[in-house]
C-alpha positions as CSV (number, residue, x, y, z in Angstrom):
1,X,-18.2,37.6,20.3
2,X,-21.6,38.2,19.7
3,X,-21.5,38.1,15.6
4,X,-19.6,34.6,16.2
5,X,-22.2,33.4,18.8
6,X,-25.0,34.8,16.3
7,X,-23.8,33.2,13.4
8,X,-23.2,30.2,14.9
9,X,-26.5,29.9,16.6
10,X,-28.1,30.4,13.4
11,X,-25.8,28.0,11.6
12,X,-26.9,25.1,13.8
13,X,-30.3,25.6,14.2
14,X,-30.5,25.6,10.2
15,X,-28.6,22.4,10.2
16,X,-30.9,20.6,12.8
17,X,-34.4,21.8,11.2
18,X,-32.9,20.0,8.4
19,X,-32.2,17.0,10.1
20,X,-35.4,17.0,12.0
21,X,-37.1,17.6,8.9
22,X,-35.2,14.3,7.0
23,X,-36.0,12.4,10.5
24,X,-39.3,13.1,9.9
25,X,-39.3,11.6,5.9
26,X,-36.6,8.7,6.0
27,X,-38.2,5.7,6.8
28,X,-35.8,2.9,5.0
29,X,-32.4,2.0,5.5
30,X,-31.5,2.3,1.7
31,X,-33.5,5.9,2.3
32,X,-30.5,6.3,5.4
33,X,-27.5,4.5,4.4
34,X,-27.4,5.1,0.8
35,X,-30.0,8.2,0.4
36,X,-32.1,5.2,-2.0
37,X,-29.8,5.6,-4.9
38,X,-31.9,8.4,-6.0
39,X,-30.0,12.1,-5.6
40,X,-29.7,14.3,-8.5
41,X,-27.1,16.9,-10.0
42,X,-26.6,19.7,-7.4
43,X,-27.7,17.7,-4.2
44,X,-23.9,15.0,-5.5
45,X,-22.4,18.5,-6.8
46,X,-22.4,20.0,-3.5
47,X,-22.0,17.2,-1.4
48,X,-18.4,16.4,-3.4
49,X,-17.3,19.7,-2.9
50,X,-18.4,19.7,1.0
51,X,-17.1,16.4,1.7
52,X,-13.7,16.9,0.1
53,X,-13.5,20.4,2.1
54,X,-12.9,19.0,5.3
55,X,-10.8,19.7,8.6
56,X,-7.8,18.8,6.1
57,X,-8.6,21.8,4.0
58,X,-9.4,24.6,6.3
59,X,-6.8,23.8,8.6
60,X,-4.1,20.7,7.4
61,X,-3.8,22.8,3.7
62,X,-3.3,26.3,5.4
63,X,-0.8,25.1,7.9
64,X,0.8,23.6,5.0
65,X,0.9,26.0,2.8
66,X,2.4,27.9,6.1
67,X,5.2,25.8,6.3
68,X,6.0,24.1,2.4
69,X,4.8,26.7,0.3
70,X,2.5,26.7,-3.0
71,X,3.9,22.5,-3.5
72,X,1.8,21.4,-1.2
73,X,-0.8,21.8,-3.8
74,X,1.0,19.6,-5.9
75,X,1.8,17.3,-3.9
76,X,-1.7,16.6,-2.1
77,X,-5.0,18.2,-3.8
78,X,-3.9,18.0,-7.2
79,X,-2.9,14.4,-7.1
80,X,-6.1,13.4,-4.8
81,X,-8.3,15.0,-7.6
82,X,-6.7,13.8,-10.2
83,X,-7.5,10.3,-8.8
84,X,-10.8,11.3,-8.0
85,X,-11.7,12.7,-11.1
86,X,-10.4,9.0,-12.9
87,X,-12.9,7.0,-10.1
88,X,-15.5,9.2,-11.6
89,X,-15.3,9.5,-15.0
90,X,-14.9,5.9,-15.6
91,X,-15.7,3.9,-13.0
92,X,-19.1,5.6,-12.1
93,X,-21.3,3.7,-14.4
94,X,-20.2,0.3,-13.9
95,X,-19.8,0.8,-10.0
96,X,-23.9,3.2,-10.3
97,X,-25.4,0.1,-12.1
98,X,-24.8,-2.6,-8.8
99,X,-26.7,-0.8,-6.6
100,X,-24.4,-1.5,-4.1
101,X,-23.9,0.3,-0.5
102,X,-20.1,0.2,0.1
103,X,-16.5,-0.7,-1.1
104,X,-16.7,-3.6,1.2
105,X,-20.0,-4.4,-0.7
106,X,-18.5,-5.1,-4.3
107,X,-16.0,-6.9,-2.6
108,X,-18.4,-9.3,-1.1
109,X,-20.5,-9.4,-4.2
110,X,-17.7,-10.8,-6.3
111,X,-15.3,-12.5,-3.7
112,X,-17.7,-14.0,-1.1
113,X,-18.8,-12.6,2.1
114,X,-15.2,-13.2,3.7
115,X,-13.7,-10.9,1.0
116,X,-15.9,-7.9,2.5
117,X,-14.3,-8.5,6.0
118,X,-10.8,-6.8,5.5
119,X,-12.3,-3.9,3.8
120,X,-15.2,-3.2,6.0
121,X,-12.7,-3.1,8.9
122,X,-10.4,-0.9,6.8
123,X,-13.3,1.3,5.8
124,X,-14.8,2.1,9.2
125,X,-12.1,1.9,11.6
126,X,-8.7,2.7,10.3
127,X,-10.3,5.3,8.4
128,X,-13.6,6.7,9.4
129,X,-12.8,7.0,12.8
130,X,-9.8,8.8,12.9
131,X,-10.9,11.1,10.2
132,X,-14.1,11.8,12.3
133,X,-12.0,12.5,15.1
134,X,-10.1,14.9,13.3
135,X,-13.1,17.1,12.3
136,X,-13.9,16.9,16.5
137,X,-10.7,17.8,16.9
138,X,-10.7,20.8,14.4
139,X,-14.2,22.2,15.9
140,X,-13.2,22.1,19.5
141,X,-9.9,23.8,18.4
142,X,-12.3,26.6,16.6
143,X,-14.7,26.8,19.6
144,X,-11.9,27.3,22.1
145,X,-10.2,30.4,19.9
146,X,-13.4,31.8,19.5
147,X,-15.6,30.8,23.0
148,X,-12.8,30.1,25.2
149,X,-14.6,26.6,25.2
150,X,-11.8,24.5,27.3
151,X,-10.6,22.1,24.3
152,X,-12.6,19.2,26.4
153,X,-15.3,20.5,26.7
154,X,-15.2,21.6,23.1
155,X,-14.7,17.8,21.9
156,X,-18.0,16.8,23.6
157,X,-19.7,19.7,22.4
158,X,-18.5,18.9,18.7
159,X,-19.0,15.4,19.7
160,X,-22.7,16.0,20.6
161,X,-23.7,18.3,17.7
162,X,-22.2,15.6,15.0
163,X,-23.7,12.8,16.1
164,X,-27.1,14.7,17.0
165,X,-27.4,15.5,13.0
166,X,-25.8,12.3,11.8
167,X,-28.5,10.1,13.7
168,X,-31.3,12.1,12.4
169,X,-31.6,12.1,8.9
170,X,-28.9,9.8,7.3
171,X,-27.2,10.4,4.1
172,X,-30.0,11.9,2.5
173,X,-30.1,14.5,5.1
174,X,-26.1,15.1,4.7
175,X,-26.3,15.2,1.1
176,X,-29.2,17.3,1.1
177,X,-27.0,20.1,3.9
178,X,-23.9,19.6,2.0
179,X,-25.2,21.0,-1.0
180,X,-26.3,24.6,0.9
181,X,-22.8,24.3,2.8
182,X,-21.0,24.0,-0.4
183,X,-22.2,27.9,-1.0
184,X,-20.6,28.5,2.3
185,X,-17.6,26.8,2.2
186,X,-16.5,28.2,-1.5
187,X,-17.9,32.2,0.3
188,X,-16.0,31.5,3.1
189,X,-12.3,30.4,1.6
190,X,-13.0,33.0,-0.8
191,X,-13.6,35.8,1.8
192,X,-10.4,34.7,3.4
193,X,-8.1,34.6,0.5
194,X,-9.4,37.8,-0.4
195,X,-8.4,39.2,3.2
196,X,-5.1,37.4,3.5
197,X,-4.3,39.2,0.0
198,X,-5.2,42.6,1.7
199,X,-3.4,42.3,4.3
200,X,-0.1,40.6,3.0
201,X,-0.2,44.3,0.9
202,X,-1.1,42.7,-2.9
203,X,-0.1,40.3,-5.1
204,X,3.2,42.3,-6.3
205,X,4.0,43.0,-2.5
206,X,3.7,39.1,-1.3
207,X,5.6,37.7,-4.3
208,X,7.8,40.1,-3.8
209,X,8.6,39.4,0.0
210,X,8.3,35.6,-0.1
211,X,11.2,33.1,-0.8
212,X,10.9,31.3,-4.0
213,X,11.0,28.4,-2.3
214,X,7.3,29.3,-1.4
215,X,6.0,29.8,-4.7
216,X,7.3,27.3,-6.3
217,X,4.9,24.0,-7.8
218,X,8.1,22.0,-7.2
219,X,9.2,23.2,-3.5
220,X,12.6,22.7,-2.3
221,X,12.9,19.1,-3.1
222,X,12.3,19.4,-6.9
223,X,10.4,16.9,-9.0
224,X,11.2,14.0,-7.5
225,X,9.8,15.0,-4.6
226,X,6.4,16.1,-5.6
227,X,5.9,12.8,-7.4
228,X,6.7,10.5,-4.7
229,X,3.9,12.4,-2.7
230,X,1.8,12.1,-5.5
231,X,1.8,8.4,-6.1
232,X,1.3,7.6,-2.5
233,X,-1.3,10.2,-1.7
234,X,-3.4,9.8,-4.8
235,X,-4.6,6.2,-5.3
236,X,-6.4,5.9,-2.3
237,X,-9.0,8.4,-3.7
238,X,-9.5,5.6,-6.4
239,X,-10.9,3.6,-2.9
240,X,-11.9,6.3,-0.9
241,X,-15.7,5.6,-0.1
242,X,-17.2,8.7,0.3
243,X,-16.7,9.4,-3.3
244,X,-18.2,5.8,-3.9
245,X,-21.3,6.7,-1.9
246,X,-21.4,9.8,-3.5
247,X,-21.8,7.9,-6.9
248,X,-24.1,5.1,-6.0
249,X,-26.3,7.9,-4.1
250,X,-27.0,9.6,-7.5
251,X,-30.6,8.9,-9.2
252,X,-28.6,8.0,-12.9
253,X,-25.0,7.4,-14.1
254,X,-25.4,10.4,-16.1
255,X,-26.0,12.0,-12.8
256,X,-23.2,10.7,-11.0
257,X,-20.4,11.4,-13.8
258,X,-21.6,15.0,-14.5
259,X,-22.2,16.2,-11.1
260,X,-19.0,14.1,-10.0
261,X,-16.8,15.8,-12.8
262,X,-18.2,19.2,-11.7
263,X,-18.4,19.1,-8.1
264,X,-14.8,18.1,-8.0
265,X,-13.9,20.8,-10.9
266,X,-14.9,23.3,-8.4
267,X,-12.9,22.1,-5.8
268,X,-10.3,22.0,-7.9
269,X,-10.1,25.4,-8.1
270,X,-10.6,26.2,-4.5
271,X,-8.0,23.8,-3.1
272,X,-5.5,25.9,-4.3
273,X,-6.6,28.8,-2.3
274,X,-6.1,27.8,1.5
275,X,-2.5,26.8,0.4
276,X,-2.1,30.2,-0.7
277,X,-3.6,31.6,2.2
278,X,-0.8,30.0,4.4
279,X,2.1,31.2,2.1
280,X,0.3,35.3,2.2
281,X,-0.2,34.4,6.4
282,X,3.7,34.7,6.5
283,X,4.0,38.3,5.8
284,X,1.7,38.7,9.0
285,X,1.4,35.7,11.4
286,X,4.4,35.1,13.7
287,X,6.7,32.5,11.8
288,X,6.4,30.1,14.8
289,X,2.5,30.1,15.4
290,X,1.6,26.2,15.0
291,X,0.7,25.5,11.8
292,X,-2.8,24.3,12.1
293,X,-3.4,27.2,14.0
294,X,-3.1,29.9,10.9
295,X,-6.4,29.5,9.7
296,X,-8.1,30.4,13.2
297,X,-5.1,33.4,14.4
298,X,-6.2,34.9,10.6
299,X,-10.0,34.6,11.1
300,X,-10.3,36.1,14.3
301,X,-7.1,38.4,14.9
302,X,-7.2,40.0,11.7
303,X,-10.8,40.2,10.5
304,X,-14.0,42.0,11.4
305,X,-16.2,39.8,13.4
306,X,-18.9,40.5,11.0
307,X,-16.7,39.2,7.8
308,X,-14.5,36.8,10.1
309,X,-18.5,35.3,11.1
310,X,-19.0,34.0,7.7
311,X,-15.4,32.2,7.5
312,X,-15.9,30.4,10.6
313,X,-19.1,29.4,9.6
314,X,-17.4,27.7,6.8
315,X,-15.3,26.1,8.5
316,X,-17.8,24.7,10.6
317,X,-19.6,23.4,7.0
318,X,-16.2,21.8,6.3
319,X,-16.0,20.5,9.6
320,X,-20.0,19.5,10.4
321,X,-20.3,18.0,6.4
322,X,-16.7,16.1,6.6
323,X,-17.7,14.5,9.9
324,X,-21.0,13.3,9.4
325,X,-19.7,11.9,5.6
326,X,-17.1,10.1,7.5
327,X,-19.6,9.0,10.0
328,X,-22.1,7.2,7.8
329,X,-19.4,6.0,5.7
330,X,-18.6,4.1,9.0
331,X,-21.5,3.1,10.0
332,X,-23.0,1.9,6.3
333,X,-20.0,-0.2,6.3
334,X,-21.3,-1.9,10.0
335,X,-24.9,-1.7,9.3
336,X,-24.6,-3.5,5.7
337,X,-21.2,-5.0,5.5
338,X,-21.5,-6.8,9.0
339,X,-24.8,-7.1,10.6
340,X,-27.2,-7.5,7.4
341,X,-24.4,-9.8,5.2
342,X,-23.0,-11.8,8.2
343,X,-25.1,-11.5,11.0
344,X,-28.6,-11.3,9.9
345,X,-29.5,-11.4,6.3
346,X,-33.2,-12.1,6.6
347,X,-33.7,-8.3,8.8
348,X,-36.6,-6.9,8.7
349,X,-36.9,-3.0,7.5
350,X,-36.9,-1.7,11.2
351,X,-34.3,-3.7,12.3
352,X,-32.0,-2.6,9.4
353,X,-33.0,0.9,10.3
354,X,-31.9,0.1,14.2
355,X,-28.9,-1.0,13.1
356,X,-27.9,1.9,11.1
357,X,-28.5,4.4,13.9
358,X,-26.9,2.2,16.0
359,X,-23.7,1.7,13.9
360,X,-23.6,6.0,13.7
361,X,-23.6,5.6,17.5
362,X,-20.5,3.1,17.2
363,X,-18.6,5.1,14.9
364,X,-19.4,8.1,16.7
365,X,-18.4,6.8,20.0
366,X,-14.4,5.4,18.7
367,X,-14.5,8.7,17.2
368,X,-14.5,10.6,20.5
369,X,-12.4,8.6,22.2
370,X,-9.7,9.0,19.6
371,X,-10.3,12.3,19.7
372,X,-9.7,12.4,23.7
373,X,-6.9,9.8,23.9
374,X,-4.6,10.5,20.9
375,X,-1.7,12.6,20.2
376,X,-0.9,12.3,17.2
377,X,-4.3,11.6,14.8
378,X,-2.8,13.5,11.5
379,X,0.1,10.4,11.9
380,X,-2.9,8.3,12.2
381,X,-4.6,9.2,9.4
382,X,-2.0,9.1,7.3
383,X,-1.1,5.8,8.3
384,X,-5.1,4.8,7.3
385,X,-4.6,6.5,3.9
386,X,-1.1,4.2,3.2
387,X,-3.0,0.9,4.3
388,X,-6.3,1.8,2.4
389,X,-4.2,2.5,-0.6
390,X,-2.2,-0.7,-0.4
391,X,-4.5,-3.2,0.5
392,X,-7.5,-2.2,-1.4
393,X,-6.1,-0.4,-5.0
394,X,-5.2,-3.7,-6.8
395,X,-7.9,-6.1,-5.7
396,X,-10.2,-3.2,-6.8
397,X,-8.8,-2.9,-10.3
398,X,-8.8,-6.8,-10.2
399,X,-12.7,-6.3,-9.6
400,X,-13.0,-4.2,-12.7
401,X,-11.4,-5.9,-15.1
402,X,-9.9,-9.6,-14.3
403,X,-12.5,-12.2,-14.2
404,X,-9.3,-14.7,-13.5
405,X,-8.9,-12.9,-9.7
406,X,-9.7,-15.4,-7.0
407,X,-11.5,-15.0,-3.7
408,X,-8.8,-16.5,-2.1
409,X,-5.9,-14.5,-3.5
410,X,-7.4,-11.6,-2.6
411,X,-7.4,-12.2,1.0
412,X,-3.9,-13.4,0.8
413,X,-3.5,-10.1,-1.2
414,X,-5.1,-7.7,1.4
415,X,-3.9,-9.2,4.6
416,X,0.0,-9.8,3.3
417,X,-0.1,-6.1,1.8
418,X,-1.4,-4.4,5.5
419,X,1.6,-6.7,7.1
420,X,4.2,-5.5,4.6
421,X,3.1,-1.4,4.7
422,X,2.7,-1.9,8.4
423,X,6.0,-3.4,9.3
424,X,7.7,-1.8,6.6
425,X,9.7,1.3,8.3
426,X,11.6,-1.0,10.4
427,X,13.7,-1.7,8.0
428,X,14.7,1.6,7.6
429,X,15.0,2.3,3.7
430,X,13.5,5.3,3.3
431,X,11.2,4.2,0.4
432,X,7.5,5.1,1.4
433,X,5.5,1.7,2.3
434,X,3.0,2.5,-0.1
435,X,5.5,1.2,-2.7
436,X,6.5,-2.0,-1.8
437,X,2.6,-2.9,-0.3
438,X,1.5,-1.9,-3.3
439,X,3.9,-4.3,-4.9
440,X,3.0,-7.0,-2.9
441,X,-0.5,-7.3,-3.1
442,X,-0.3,-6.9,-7.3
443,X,2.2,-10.1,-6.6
444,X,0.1,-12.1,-4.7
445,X,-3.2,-11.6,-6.5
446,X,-1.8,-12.3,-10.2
447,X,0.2,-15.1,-8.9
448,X,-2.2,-16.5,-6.1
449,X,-5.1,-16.2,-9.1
450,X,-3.3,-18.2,-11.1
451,X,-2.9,-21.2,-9.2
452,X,-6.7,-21.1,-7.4
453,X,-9.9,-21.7,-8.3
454,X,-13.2,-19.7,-7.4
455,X,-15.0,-20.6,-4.6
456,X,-18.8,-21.4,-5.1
457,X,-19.8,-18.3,-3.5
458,X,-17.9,-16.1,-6.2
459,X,-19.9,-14.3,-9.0
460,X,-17.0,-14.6,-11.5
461,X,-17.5,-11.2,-13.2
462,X,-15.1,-8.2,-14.9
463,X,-17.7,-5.5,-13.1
464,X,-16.7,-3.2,-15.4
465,X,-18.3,-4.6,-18.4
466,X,-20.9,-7.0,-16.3
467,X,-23.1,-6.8,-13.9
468,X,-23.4,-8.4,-10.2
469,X,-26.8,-9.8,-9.4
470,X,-27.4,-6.7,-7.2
471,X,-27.6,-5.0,-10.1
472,X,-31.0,-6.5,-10.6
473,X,-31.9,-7.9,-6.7
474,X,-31.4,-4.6,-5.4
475,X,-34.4,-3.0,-7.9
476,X,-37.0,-1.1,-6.4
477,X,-40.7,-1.7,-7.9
478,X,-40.9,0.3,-11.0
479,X,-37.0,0.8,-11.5
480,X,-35.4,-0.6,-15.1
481,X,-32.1,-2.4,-14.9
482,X,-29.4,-0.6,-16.5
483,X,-28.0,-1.9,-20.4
484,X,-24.4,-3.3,-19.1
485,X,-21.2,-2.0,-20.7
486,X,-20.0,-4.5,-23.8
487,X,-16.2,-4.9,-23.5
């Protein structure tokens, strides 16, 4: 008890000199929201491999690789940076050069401000806030193992300490602490690996004693399988807006595509670990122990409390980083989406800067209370993943490269496209909604598109190759617009 108390003391105190410190220096809301577009390599480098290591990693990837073996890989972290690692390498310069805040933001920008409605919603409800309540979840879960914290108590501990930092220093303070957690999340998967190895006997031992079924990329299922998990997982990471941020936070493009490509190479690597930490766990960990309970009975049973210190302070990195991402991804989305687009354009710098504390309240608040009142959050979640994905995945390539796309087909596109994933299992198929939402909003917008005409308020643009006029209203004294891309 007292290296875990120690090291978590320590941990937190670090994390909130930091935040006091940013509190301190952060005096705009492009400074808070969008850590003023001016981070450079290993700040976005470690923040993309902090931010991806989340609750889902420590825990959901273990347990998995617990119960389906080595696929699990396949099926879910090589597919999500695969998509990730596309968004980067070539959507980061056109996306870097609008200066924009969110997803919901480009939206707006080319559609009209009704266009950034759906995806604001989208952004910082069905998806920030159960994923913030997971982290909560994941460190009252650790500080009940390890404190005997009652897991209530624990959520408004966890509860407390997220929002405390979140408030404090904004993105550039996250940014900033996810780049020093990165070095602790990589030691501490990589201490545990290392001591699941040990302990399942060796490599020769484990492979020997474990059913091929465990090891192998394909799983049980085959082929067929891994893919369909692959196309329905993956393409939200095309949308997924902490990756945005993560891009329009970098000081260049330069900055955002080689940090990006190298902050998610890393966790490329080191995704496949906890997956194989839950495969070794079987030679050692009773064969019904709930699955997203491995990573904490292999920390603390089996390990020293000097090595099994570190790990849990890694986890608490995964947790503390993924939560407060999620957070401002959230509130950025109420805070610039809602109140400064739609509700008062002409704010001044203090009121913007109200607002965004406020909106971190908000999101931090829902979060909680999911975290309190639901059972089942993972089912949520992956319910936010399927509508993100179907909703938002077309109208965003539309975006890109379609100056034909129509405000008004992409509503039709978005709202039709949540109805049809949502209402979809009723009908008892067995084909993933994904599929046929995904279907149906590439329907609606090419055919909708073709038979509409912009509104007024559209800036009738292929982003990729063109710039919004953000890209040039959003320019700080001093800054030089960026050459556009010529198709």
């Amino acid at each position: 008890m007292p290296w875990y108390l120690t090291y978590t003391l320590v941990y937190f105190t670090f994390m909130f000199a930091i935040g006091i410190y940013y509190f301190t220096k952060v005096k705009t809301s492009d400074a808070y929201l969008i850590a003023g577009w001016n981070m450079g390599f290993w700040n976005i480098t470690g923040t993309i491999i902090s931010t991806n290591a989340g609750a889902a990693v420590f825990i959901g990837w273990v347990g998995m690789g617990f119960t389906m073996g080595l696929s699990g890989y396949f099926k879910f972290a090589l597919p999500a940076m695969f998509f990730s690692i596309l968004l980067i390498l070539f959507f980061s310069k056109p996306l870097r050069r609008q200066r924009l805040y969110t997803l919901a933001d480009l939206f707006s920008e080319r559609f009209g401000s009704k266009a950034g409605i759906l995806p604001s919603i989208f952004s910082a409800f069905v998806y920030s806030v159960p994923t913030t309540a997971l982290q909560i979840v994941g460190m009252s879960t650790i500080f009940n193992i390890v404190f005997d914290i009652p897991i209530n108590y624990g959520i408004t501990l966890s509860f407390a300490l997220v929002l405390g930092f979140t408030i404090l220093g904004g993105l550039v303070a996250t940014i900033v602490t996810d780049a020093l957690q990165s070095v602790i999340v990589i030691i501490g998967i990589v201490v545990l690996a290392v001591s699941a190895v040990m302990y399942g006997g060796g490599f020769e031992q484990i492979i020997e004693s474990t059913p091929a079924a465990y090891l192998s990329p394909l799983g049980p299922e085959g082929l067929g399988d891994v893919l369909i998990f692959a196309f329905t997982v993956g393409p939200f990471y095309l949308v997924w807006q902490s990756t945005w941020q993560r891009i329009f936070a970098s000081r260049t493009e330069d900055v955002a595509i080689k940090a990006g490509l190298t902050g998610s190479g890393i966790f490329l690597v080191m995704a496949i670990l906890p997956y194989m930490i839950g495969v070794i766990a079987r030679q050692f960990v009773p064969l019904d122990t709930r699955p997203d309970l491995i990573f904490s009975y292999v920390t603390v049973e089996l390990l020293h409390p000097a090595i099994g210190g570190i790990v849990l302070v890694g986890l608490l990195s995964a947790l503390m980083t993924g939560a407060d991402s999620f957070i401002l991804q959230g509130s950025s989305n109420l805070a610039q989406d809602f109140y400064h687009r739609l509700i008062n354009p002409t704010a001044s710098e203090s009121q913007k800067m109200f607002a965004a504390r406020l909106s971190v309240v908000l999101i931090s608040l829902l979060a909680v209370l999911v975290a309190f009142l639901m059972t089942d959050i993972i089912g949520m979640y992956q319910w936010a993943l399927r509508i993100t994905t179907t909703t938002l995945v077309i109208p965003f390539l539309a975006v890109m490269f379609w100056r034909r796309a129509t405000g008004t087909a992409c509503l039709l596109s978005m709202s039709l496209a949540a109805a049809v994933t949502l209402v979809w299992p009723v009908f008892g198929t067995g084909i993933d909604p994904v599929f046929p939402g995904i279907l149906v909003s590439l329907a609606l917008l090419v055919g909708v598109s073709l038979v509409t005409d912009h509104a007024p308020d559209e800036s009738v643009k292929a982003v990729y190759w063109e710039d919004l006029p953000t890209a040039h209203s959003r320019l700080h004294p001093g800054d030089k617009p960026a050459e556009p891309i010529n198709p």
